[in-house]
C-alpha positions in Angstrom: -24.3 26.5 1.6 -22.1 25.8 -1.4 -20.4 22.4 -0.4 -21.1 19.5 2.1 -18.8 17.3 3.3 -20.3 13.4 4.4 -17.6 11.1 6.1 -18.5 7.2 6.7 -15.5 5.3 6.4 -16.4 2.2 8.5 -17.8 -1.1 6.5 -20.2 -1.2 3.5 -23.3 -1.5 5.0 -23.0 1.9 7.3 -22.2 3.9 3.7 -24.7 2.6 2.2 -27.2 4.2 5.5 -25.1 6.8 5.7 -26.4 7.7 1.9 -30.0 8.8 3.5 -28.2 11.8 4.5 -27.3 12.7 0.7 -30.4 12.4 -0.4 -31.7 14.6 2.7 -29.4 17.1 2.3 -30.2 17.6 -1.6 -33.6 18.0 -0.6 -33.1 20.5 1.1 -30.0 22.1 -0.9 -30.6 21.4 -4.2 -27.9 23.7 -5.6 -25.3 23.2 -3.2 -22.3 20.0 -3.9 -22.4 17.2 -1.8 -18.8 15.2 -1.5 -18.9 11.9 0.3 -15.5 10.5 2.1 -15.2 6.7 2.8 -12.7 4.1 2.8 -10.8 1.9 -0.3 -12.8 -0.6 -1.2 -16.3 0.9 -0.6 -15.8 3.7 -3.9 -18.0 1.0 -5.9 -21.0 1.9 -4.0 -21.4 5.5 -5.0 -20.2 5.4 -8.5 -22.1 7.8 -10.9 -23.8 8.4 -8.1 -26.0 11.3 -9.8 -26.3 13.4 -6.2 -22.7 13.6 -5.5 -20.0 15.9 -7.0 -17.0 13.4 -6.3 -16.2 11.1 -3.5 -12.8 10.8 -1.8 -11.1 7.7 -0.7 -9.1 7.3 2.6 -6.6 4.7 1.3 -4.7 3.3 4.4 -2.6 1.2 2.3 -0.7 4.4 1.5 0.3 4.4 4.8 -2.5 5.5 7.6 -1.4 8.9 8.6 0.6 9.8 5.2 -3.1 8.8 3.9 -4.5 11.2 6.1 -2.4 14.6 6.0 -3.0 14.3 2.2 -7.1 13.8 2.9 -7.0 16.8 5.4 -5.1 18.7 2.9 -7.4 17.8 -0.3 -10.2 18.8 2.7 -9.2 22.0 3.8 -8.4 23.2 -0.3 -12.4 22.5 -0.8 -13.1 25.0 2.1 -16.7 23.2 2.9 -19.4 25.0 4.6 -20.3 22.0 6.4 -18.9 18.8 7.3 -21.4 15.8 8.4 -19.4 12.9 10.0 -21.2 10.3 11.2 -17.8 7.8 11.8 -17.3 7.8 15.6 -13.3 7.2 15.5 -10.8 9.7 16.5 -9.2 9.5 12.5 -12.3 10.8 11.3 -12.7 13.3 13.8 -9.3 14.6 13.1 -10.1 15.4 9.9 -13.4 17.4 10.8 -12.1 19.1 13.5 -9.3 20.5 11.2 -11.5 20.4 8.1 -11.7 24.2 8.1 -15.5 24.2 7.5 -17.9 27.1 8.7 -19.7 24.2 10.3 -18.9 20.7 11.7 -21.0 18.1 13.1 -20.7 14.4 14.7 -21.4 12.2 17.7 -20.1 12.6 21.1 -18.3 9.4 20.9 -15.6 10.7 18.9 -12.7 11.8 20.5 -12.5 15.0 19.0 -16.2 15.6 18.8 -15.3 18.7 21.0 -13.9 20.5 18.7 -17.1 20.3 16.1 -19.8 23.0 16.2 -22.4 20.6 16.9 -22.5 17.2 18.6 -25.0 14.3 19.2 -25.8 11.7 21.5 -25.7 8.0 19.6 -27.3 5.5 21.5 -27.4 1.8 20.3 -29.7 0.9 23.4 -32.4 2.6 22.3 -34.2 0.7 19.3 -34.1 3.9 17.4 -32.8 3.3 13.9 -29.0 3.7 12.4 -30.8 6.2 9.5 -32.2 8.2 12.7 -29.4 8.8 14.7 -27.6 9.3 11.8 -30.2 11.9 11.2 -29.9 13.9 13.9 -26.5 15.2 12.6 -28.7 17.6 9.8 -32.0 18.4 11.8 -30.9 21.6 12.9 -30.8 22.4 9.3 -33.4 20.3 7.2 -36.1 18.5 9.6 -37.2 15.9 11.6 -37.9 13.1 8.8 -35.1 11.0 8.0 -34.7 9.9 4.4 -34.3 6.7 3.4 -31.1 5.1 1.7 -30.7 4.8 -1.5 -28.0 3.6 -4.1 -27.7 4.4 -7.9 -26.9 1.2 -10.1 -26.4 2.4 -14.0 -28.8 1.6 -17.3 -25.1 -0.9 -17.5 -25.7 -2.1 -13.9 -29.0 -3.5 -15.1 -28.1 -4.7 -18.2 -25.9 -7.0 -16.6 -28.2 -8.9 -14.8 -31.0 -9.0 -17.1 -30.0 -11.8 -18.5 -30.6 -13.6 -14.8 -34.2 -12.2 -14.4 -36.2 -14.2 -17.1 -37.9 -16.0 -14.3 -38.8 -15.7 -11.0 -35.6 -16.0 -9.0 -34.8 -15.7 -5.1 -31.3 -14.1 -4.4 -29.4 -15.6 -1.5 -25.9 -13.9 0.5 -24.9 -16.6 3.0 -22.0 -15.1 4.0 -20.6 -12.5 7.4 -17.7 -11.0 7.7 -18.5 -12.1 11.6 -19.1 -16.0 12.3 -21.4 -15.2 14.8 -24.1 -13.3 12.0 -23.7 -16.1 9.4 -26.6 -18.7 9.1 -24.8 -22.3 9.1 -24.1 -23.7 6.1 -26.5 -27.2 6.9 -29.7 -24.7 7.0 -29.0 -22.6 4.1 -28.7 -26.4 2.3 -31.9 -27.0 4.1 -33.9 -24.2 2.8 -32.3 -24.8 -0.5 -33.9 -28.3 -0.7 -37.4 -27.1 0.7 -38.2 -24.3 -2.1 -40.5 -24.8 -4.7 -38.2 -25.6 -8.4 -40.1 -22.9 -9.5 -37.4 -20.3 -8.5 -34.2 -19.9 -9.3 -32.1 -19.2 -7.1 -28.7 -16.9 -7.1 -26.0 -17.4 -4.3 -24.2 -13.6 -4.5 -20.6 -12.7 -2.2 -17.6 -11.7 -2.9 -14.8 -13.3 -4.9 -14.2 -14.6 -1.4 -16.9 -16.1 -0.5 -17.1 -18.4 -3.8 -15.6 -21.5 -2.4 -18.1 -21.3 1.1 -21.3 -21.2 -1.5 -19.8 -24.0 -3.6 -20.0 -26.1 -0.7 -23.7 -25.2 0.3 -24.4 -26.0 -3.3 -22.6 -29.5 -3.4 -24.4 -30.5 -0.4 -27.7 -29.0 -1.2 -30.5 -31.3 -4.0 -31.8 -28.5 -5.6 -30.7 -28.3 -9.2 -31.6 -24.7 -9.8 -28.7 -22.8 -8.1 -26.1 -20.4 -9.5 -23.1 -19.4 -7.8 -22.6 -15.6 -8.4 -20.2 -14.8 -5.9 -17.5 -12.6 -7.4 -18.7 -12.4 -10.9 -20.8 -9.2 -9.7 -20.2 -5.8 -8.5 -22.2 -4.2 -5.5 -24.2 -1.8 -7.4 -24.8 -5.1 -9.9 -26.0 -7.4 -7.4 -28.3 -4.7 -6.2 -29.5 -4.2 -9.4 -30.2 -8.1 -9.6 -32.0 -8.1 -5.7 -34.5 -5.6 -7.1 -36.4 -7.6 -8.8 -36.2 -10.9 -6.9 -39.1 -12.2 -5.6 -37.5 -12.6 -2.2 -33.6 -11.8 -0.9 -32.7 -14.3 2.2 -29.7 -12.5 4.0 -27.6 -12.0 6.8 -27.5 -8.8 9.6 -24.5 -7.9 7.2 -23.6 -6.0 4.4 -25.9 -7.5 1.5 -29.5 -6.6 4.3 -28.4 -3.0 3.1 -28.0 -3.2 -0.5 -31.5 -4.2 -0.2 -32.5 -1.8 1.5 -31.1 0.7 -0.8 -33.4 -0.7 -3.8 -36.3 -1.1 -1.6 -35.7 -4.8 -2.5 -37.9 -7.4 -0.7 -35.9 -8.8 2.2 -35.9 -11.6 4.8 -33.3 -10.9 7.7 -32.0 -13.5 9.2 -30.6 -12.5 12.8 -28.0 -14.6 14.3 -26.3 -13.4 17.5 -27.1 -9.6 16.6 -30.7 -8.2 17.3 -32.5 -5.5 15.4 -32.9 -3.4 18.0 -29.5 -2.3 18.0 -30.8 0.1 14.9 -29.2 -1.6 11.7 -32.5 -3.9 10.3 -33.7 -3.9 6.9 -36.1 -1.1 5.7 -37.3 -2.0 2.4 -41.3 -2.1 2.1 -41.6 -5.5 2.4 -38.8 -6.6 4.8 -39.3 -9.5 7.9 -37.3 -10.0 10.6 -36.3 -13.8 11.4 -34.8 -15.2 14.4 -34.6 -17.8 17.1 -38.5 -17.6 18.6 -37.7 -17.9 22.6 -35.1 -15.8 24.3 -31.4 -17.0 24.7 -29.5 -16.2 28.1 -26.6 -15.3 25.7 -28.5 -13.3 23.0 -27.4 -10.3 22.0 -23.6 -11.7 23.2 -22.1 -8.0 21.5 -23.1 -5.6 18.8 -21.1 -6.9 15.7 -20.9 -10.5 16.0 -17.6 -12.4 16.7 -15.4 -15.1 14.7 -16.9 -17.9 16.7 -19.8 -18.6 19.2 -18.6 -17.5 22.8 -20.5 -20.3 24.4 -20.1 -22.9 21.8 -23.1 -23.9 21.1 -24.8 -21.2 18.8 -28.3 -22.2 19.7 -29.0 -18.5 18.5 -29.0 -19.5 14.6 -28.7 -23.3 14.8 -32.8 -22.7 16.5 -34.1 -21.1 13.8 -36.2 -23.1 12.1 -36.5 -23.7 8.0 -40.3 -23.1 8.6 -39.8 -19.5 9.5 -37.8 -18.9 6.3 -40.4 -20.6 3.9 -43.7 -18.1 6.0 -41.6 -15.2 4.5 -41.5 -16.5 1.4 -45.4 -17.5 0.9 -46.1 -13.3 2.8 -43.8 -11.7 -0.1 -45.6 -14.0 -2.8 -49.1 -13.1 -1.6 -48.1 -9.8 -2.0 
């Protein structure tokens, strides 16, 4: 094969999984050019990426379909040998199916998944992992071993956080798109106040969600917090997660970046459950949620703007204890 086509345009955390199968595929094809297709906004991820020819950007504020006749054009120009498309939405598969490739692949669930060459069951029910079933797209051509994510930050990436790693810190992203993922403000204060003052600690987010962590900060005691939300790029906050002693986030967007740097990670699961596929996968990576089953729990795969019951016993029952175990197993190594 000469070129590969990769299409995830859905939210950050499912390009940055989706960049296991780059790193599979050039494995196995070391020769051959790999282009990745994704949505505005998400382009920072992959920059420089050193194991992708060039990466194209669906950019619905041109106008949805005007967007996408000049994608499928700039598509069927490159003539691919293969197309990979791990999105499940009928845009998506439009664009495979008319890709003009020797060779298309994707998941049943897209409407036009029969028109591709090949297509694959993708089953959140069964505890198997996003990077697997993502997987399966490519085993008929590589093999049975999924690779793991992984993201590039630059020698500049890291030089812009260096200046934050001249003792130990712990990196916290307190903020979800979803409500219903988001730890509550109160116990991020709480586990603020209940760390040692030998850590620093870095609040990251986008330029968005600056004002939420200045209001954990105002309410929390501990003097050794920085607000870094918006004053970072992704691949620059995952540089700075590397090297943390421990990250504390959310089943959201940030769990990933982590993952992509093998960084060490506490999850913190909310309404979501990891057996949907989409946990953290670094080395060192725990799990934390509320200890006894909840009637409600999982109450839907994403999460929702508020808590469908009202009482959101499925975060507000985690306890600060849990949080601080993690910490002592990632500093005892």
């Amino acid at each position: 094969m000469n070129k590969i086509l990769i299409i995830q345009t859905a939210f950050l955390g499912d390009v940055v999984l989706a960049t296991a199968l780059v790193e599979k595929l050039h494995a196995f094809y070391p020769d051959t050019h790999i282009d990745f297709l994704l949505r505005k906004g998400n382009e920072g991820l992959l920059k420089e990426h050193p194991l992708l020819r060039q990466v194209l950007i669906w950019n619905k504020q041109e106008g949805k379909y005007k967007s996408l006749w000049k994608l499928l054009r700039q598509i069927r120009a490159e003539q691919y040998d293969l197309v990979v498309n791990v999105q499940r939405f009928g845009a998506t598969g439009f664009l495979t199916a008319f890709s003009g490739a020797k060779q298309t692949v994707g998941f049943e669930k897209n409407p036009f998944s029969r028109l591709f060459t090949r297509r694959y069951v993708h089953d959140v029910e069964s505890g198997t992992h996003e990077v697997e079933r993502n997987d399966l797209l490519i085993q008929s051509l590589t093999n049975a071993i999924p690779s793991r994510p992984k993201l590039y930050p630059s020698p500049m990436d890291f030089a812009k956080v260096e200046a934050w790693k001249k003792e130990p810190y712990i990196c916290m992203a307190p903020t979800s798109v979803w409500f219903t993922k988001q730890y509550p403000q109160q116990q991020w204060v709480q586990l603020l106040n209940s760390l040692d003052p030998i850590y620093k600690v870095y609040l990251l987010g986008s330029p968005a969600d600056k004002a939420h962590c200045e209001g954990i900060i105002a309410e929390s005691e501990n003097p050794r917090v920085e607000n870094l939300c918006g004053q970072l790029n992704l691949l620059q906050s995952a540089a700075l997660m590397r090297d943390a002693v421990l990250n504390y986030v959310n089943d959201s967007g940030p769990m990933h970046l982590a993952s992509a740097l093998n960084a060490p990670t506490c999850a913190i699961y909310c309404s979501t459950v990891p057996r949907f596929g989409f946990g953290p996968l670094a080395d060192f990576a725990e799990v934390v949620e509320r200890e006894e089953p909840l009637y409600c729990r999982p109450c839907g795969l994403h999460g929702y703007k508020a808590c469908p019951q009202g009482h959101f016993k499925c975060a507000r029952d985690i306890r600060n204890a849990q949080l601080l175990d993690v910490l002592q197993q990632a500093v005892a190594g």
